[in-house]
ZAMARGU-4260 file (C-alpha; in steps of 0.2 Angstrom, whole numbers, plus 5000, padded with zeros to 4 digits):
<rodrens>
0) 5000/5000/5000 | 5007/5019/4995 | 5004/5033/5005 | 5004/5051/4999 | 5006/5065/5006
5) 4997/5082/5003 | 5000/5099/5012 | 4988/5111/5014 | 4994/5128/5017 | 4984/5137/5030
10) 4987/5153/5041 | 5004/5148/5051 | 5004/5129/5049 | 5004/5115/5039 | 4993/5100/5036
15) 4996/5084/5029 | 4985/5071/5022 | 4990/5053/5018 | 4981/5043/5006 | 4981/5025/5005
20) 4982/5015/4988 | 4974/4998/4986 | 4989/4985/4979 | 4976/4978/4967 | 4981/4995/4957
25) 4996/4986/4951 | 4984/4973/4943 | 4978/4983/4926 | 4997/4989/4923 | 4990/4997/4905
30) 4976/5007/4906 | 4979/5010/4924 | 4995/5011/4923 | 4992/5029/4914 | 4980/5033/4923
35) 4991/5030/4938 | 5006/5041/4930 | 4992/5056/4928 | 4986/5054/4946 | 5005/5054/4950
40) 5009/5072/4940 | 4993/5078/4947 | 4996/5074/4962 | 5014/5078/4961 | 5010/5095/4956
45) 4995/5097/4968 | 5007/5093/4983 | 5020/5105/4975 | 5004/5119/4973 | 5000/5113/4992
50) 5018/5115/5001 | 5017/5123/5015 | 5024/5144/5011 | 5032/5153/5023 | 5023/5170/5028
55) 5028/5187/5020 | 5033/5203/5025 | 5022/5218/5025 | 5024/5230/5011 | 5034/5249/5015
60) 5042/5261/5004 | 5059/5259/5010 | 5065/5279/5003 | 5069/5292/5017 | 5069/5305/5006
65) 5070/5314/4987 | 5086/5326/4985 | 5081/5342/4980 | 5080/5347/4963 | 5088/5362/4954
70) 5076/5375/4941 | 5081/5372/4925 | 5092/5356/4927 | 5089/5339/4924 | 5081/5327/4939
75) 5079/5310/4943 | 5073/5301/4960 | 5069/5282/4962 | 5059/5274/4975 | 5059/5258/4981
80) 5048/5247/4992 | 5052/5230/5004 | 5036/5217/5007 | 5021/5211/4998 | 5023/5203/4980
85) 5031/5210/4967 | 5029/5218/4955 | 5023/5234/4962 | 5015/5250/4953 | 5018/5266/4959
90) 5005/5281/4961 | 5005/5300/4966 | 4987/5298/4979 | 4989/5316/4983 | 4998/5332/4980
95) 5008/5332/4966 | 5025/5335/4960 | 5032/5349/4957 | 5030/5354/4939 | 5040/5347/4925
100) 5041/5330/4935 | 5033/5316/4932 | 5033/5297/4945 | 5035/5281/4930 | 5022/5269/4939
105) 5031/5253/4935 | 5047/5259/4941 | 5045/5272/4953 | 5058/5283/4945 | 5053/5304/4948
110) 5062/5312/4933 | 5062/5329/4921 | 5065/5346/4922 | 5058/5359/4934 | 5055/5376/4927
115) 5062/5391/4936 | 5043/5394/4940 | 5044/5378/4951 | 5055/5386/4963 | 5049/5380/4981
120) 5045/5366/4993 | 5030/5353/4983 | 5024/5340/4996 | 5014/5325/4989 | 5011/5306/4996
125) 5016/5291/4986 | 5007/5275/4988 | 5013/5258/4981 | 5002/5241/4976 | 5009/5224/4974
130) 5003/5210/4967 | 4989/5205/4979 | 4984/5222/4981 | 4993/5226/4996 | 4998/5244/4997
135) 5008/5258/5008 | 5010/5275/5007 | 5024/5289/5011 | 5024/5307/5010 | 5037/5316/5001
140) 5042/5334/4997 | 5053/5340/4984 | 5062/5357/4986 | 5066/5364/4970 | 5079/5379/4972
145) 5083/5392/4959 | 5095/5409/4959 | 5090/5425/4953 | 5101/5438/4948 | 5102/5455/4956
150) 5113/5472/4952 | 5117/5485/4964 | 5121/5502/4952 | 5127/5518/4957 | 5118/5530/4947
155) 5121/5545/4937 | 5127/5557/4952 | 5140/5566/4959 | 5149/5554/4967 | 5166/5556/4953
160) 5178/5557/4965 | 5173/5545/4981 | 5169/5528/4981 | 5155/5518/4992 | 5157/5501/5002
165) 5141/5489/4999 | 5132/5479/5011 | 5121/5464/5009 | 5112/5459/5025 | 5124/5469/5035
170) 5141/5461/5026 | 5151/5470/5016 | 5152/5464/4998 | 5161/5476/4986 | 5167/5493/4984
175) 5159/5503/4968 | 5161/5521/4960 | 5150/5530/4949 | 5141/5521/4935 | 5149/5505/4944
180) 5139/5488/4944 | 5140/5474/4956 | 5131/5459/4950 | 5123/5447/4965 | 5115/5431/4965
185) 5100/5425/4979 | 5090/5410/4979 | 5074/5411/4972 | 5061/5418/4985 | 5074/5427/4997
190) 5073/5446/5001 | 5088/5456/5005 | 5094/5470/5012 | 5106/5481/5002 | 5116/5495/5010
195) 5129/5507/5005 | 5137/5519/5014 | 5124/5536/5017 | 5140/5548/5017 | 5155/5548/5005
200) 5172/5562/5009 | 5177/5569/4993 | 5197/5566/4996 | 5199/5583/4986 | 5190/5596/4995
205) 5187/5594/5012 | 5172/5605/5011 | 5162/5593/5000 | 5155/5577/5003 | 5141/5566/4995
210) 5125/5560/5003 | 5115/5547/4997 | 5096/5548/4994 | 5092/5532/4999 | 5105/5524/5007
215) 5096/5506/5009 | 5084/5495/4997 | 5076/5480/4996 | 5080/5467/4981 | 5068/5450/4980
220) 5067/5441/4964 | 5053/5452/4959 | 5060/5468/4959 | 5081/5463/4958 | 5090/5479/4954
225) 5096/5491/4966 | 5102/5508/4959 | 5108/5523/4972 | 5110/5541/4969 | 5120/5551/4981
230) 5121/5572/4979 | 5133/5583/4982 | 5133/5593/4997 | 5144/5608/5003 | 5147/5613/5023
235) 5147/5632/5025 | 5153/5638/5040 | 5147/5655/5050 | 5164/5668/5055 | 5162/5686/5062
240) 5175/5698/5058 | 5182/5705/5072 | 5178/5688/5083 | 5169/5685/5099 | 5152/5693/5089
245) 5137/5682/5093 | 5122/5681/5084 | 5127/5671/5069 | 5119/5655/5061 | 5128/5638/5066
250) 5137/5629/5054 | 5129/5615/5043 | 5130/5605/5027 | 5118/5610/5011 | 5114/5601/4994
255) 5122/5610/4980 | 5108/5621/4972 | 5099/5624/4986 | 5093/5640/4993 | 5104/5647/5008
260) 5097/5659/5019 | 5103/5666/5035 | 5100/5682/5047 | 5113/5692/5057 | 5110/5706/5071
265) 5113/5722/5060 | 5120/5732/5079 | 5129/5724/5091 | 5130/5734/5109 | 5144/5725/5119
270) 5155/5728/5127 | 5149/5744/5135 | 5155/5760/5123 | 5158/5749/5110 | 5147/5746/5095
275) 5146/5732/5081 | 5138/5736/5065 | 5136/5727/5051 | 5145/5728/5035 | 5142/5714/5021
280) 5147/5696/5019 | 5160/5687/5011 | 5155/5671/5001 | 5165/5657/4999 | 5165/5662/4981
285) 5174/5680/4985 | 5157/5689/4982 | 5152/5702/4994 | 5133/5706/4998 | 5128/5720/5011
290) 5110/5716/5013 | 5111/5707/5030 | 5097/5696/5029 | 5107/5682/5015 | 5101/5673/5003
295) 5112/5662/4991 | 5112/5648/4980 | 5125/5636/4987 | 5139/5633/4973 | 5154/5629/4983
300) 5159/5625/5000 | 5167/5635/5015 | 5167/5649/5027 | 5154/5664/5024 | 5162/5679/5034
305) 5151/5693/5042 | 5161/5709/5044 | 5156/5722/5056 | 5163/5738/5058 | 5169/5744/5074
310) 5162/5760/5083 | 5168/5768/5099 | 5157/5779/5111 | 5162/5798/5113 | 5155/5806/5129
315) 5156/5822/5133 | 5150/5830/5150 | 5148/5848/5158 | 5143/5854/5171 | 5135/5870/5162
320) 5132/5872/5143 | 5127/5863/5129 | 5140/5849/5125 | 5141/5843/5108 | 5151/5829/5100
325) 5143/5813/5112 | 5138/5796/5099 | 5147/5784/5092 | 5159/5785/5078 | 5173/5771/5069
330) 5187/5767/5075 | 5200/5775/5071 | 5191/5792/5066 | 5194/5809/5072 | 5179/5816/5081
335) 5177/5835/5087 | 5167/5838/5101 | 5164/5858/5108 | 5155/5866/5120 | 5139/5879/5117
340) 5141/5894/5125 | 5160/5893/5130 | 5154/5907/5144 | 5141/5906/5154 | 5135/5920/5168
345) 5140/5913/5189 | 5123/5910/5199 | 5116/5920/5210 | 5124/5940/5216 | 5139/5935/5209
350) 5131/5932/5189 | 5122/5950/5195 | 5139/5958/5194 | 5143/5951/5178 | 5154/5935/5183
355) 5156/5924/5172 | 5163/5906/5170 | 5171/5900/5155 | 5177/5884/5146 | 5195/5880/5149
360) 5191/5866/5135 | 5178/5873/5123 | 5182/5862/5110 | 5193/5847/5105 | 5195/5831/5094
365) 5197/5815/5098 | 5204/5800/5091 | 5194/5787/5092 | 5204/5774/5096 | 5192/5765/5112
370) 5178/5772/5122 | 5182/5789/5127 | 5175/5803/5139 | 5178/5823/5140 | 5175/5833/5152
375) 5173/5851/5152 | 5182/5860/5165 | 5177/5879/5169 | 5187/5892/5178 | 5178/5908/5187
380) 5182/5925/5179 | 5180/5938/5195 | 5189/5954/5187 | 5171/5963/5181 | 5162/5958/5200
385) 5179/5964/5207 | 5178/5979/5197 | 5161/5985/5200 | 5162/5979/5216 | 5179/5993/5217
390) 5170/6006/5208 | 5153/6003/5219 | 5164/6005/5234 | 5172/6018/5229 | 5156/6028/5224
395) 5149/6026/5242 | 5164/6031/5250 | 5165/6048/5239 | 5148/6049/5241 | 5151/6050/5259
400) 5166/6058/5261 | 5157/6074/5250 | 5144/6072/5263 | 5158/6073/5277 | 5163/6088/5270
405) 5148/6095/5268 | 5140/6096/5284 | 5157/6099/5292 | 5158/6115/5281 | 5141/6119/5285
410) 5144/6117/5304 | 5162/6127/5301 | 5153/6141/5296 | 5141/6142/5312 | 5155/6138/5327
415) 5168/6146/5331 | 5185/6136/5330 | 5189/6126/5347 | 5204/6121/5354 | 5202/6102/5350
420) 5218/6095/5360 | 5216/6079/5365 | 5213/6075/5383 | 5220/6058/5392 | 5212/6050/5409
425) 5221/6056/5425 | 5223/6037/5430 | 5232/6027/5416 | 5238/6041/5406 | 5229/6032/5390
430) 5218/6047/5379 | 5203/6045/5381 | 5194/6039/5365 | 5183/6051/5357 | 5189/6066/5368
435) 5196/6083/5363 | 5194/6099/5371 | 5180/6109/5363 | 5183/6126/5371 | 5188/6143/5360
440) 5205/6141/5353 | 5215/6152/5365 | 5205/6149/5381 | 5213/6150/5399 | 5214/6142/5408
445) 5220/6128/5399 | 5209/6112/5395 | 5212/6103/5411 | 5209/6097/5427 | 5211/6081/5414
450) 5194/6072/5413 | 5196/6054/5421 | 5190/6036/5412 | 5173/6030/5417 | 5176/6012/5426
455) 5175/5998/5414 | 5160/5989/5424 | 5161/5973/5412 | 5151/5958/5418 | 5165/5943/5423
460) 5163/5925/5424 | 5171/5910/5429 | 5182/5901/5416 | 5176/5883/5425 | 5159/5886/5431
465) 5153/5901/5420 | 5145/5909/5434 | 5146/5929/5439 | 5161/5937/5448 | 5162/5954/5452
470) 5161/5968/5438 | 5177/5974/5433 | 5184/5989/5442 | 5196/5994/5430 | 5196/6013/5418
475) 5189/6010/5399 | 5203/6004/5388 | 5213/5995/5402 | 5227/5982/5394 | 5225/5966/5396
480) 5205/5964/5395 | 5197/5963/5411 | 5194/5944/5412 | 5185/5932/5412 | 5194/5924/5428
485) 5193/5909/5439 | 5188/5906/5456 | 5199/5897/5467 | 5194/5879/5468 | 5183/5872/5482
490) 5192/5856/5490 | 5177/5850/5498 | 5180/5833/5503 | 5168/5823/5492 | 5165/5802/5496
495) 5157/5792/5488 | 5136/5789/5488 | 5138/5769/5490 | 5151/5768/5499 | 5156/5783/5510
500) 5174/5782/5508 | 5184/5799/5502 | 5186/5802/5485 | 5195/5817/5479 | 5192/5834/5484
505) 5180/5845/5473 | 5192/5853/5460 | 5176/5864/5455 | 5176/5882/5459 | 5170/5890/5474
510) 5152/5893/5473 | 5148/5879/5461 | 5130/5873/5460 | 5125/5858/5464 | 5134/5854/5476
515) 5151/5844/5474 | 5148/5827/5483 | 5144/5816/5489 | 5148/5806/5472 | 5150/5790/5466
520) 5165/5780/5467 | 5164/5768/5452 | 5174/5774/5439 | 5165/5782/5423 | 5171/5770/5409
525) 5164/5782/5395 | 5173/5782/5381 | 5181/5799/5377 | 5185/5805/5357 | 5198/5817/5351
530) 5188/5833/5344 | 5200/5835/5329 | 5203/5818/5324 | 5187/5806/5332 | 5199/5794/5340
535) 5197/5787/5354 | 5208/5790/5369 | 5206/5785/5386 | 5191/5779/5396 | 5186/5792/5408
540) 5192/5786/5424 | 5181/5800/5435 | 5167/5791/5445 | 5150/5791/5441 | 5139/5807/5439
545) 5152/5820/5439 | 5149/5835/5431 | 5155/5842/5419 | 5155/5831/5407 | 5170/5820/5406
550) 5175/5823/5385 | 5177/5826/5374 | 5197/5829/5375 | 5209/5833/5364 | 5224/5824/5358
555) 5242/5833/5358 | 5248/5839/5343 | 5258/5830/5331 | 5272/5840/5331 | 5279/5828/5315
560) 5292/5838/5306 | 5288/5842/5287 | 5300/5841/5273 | 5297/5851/5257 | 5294/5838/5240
565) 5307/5853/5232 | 5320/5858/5241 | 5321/5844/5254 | 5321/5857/5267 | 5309/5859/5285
570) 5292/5867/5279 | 5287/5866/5299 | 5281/5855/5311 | 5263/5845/5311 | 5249/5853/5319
575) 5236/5841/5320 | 5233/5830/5332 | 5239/5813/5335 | 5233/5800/5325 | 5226/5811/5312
580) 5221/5799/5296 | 5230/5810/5283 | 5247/5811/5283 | 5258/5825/5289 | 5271/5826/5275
585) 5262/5841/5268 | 5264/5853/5258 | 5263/5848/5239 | 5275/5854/5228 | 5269/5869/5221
590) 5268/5876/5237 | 5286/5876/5242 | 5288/5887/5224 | 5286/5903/5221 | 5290/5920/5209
595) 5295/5934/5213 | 5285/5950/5211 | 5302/5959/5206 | 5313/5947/5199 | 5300/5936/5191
600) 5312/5920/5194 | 5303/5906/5202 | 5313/5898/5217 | 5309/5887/5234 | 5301/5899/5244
605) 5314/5892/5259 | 5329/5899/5249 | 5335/5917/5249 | 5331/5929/5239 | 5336/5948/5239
610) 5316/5953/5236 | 5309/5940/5251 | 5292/5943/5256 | 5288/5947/5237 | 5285/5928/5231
615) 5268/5920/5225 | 5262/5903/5221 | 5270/5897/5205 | 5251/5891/5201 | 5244/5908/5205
620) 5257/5917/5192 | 5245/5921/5179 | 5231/5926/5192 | 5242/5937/5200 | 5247/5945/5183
</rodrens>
């Protein structure tokens, strides 16, 4: 008997079935014999269809990822996949690829040529099928890069001479002139920053320099080109001529072509008495314009200059008068100043009588070199007050001498002529003032017994205490004068109110009133003060309440001997009192010199001269002419 085997293949296992074959087979070996051969294959091929099969893996994409392609160059990506049972076919289930590529389903090869409109990031999901159906999917993304091409221009400007440093993003990438290009390439979809710088130095001419309009653009693929203009511009610069002047506009930078305009103070007052005033300006250009308020096209670079001229105040003071003369003038200019009138009439009885004062400087000029100030000195003019002064005089004392003689005469005519001798006082022998004898001329007996003096009867008082003594008891005209004297001091013993001890006698004068004690015996303390000079001196050291009053006292004199400035010799001793403020070495030098009324030589009054006690003050000469 045979057995076969047959496997059946199931889900994880195998089964087997065995068959058996009846021996009696073998009995028909011709017909069945075939028959037995086609079983056989059959079988054969049925237990080769029914091996057991091991289990497959599942199907994945085994690509991590596509490369990315470049715009305008060739590209080609395959894909592959693991699992399942082959063959597979390839599809694109959603997105797409980027344009001008295309996925081959059988092979799974991306290939082609992206445009430069393709530039970008394309996601899509690709999904693969084997034979039984089975499928799995992956996304993908393509980046397709792509340049474009930028330029960075300087335009038709100004900027000859300099030159300009680029930037892209902050970096520096080139250096370029005028008309220059610099040609740049970005990816596709990038913006940049370009920069250049905003301020170029001309290295000619330090006074120009070029500024850019637009010193930073933007360039993206849609708008690449990046063109800069710069314009010249020139710094002006503000000076006053002389310096130190304020007022003027700061300096600053201007296009070129554009309107300049500027204000300056037209007067200037400082410092005091001196005055600025404006002149004109000076361009750049050497052109000079006197309107103060400027306004200029700006051509060229540099200082502009404000000149001012320079005027000095004349002042010019008196005390009487007009003066004429006072304003300012330039510097450097002569300017005449005068008084109106140069004589006026003196104030008061004095301008009655004609006095006059005049100008010892009516007039004058100046140069005006700085501030200046006149002053007008006048002198007195006494000769026509002196003179009708003399003559008025003189008239009255005419007038009354003629009147004198006039009533004298008359009186002569009516009297008879007496004798007229004088007559003196039988005491002191002195003639008595005023007495003649008025008999006849020729009388006897003669003019005597001689008259005697009335007594003098003059009221006398005390030098100390002020008070009455008795009259004086002398004959009219007595030598010396009759007083005042003193009385004798009291020297009543005077102690003290507090205290009751003695103090010093009473020094006042007998009959003083109040009485002279008791006093106090605390010292007085009061400050006592020189009467010439107001110094102080000692305290008063007399005790309280005494009477008089204890100051002020008076300092002794000097006595300082002073030397002449001239002659070196002793002018006389110091008469003030000590500790006077103002020095003692007096006089000045004029006073020591003087000129002889005869000789007119001037000399030292302390030298000898043949004609002394003829001299005058040197400065009085022409007043004592």
């Amino acid at each position: 008997m045979m057995v076969r085997e047959e496997r059946q293949s199931g889900v994880g296992e195998e089964k087997f079935m065995q068959t058996q074959v009846s021996p009696m087979t073998n009995r028909k070996p011709g017909r069945f014999g075939v028959l037995l051969c086609i079983f056989l294959l059959v079988g054969f091929a049925l237990s080769f269809l029914g091996q057991p099969v091991q289990a497959q893996s599942l199907l994945a994409i085994t690509t991590k990822f596509l490369h990315e392609a470049q715009a305008g160059s060739p590209y080609t990506a395959t894909l592959t996949a693991t699992g399942g049972m082959p063959s597979y076919v390839w599809a694109i289930t959603a997105g797409a690829l980027p344009p001008g590529l295309f996925l081959n389903s059988a092979t799974g090869v991306i290939s082609g040529v992206p445009p430069d409109g393709a530039v970008g990031t394309h996601g899509f999901t690709v999904t693969v099928t084997d034979m039984h159906g089975n499928m799995a999917s992956k996304p993908f993304s393509i980046t397709v890069e792509g340049f474009y091409t930028a330029t960075v221009t300087i335009g038709m400007s100004l900027l000859q001479p300099g030159q300009t440093m680029v930037y892209v993003d902050g970096k520096p990438t080139g250096v370029l002139k005028e008309r220059e290009t610099l040609t740049l390439s970005f990816p596709f979809g990038t913006t940049h920053t370009v920069d250049v710088d905003p301020l170029v130095s001309d290295p000619g001419n330090k006074d120009r320099r070029f500024k850019a309009e637009d010193a930073a653009l933007t360039v993206t693929e849609a708008s690449p080109n990046a063109v800069f203009q710069y314009d010249a511009e020139y710094s002006v610069r503000y000076k006053a001529e002389p310096q130190g002047i304020v007022g003027l506009p700061s300096s600053d930078w201007y296009p070129e072509g554009s309107m300049l305009t500027a204000n300056t103070t037209e007067v200037v007052d400082e410092p005091p008495g001196t005055q600025y005033r404006f002149a004109h300006w000076r361009l750049p250009t050497g052109e000079l314009m006197a309107d103060p308020q400027l306004r200029v096209t700006v051509k060229r670079g540099g200082e502009i200059v404000a000149y001012f001229d320079t005027f000095y105040l004349l002042t010019v003071f008196s005390e009487h008068g007009t003066p004429e003369g006072s304003g300012y003038y330039k510097a450097d200019t002569r300017a005449s100043w005068s008084i109106t009138p140069a004589e006026v009439e003196m104030p008061g009885v004095l301008g009655f009588l004609r006095g006059k004062v005049g100008a010892k400087n009516p007039e004058g000029i100046e140069v005006m070199t700085s501030p200046k100030t006149v002053s007008i000195l006048w002198q007195p003019d006494y000769k026509i007050p002196i003179l009708i002064t003399t003559l008025f005089v003189s008239f009255i004392g005419l007038i009354s001498y003629l009147g004198h003689r006039y009533v004298q005469a008359k009186a002569d005519k009516t009297k008879k002529p007496v004798c007229g001798l004088p007559i003196n006082c039988s005491i002191c022998g002195k003639r008595i003032y005023g007495s003649a004898c008025e008999y006849d001329k020729g009388h006897d007996p003669p003019c005597g017994p001689p008259q005697e003096h009335p007594r003098c009867g003059k009221e006398i008082k005390c030098k100390k205490c002020d008070k009455p003594l008795p009259n004086c008891e002398l004959c009219e005209g007595h030598n010396p004068p009759c007083g005042p004297s003193e009385h004798s001091p009291c020297g009543k013993e005077i102690k003290c109110k507090k205290c009751d001890k003695p103090l010093d006698n009473c020094k006042l004068c007998k009959g003083h009133d109040p009485p002279c004690g008791p006093s106090e015996h605390s010292p007085c303390g009061k400050e006592i003060k020189c009467k010439k000079c107001d110094k102080p001196l000692d305290n008063c050291k007399l005790c309280k309440g005494h009477d008089p009053p204890c100051g002020p006292s008076e300092h002794p004199p000097c006595g300082k001997e002073i030397v002449c400035y001239t002659c070196k010799g002793t002018v006389g001793n110091c008469t003030k009192c000590e500790g006077h403020k103002t020095p003692c070495d007096l006089p000045k030098k004029h006073e020591c010199l003087a000129m002889c009324y005869k000789c007119g030589k001037v000399k030292c009054m302390h030298d000898k001269c043949p004609h002394q006690g003829n001299h005058i003050c040197s400065n009085c000469k022409q007043k004592s002419k």
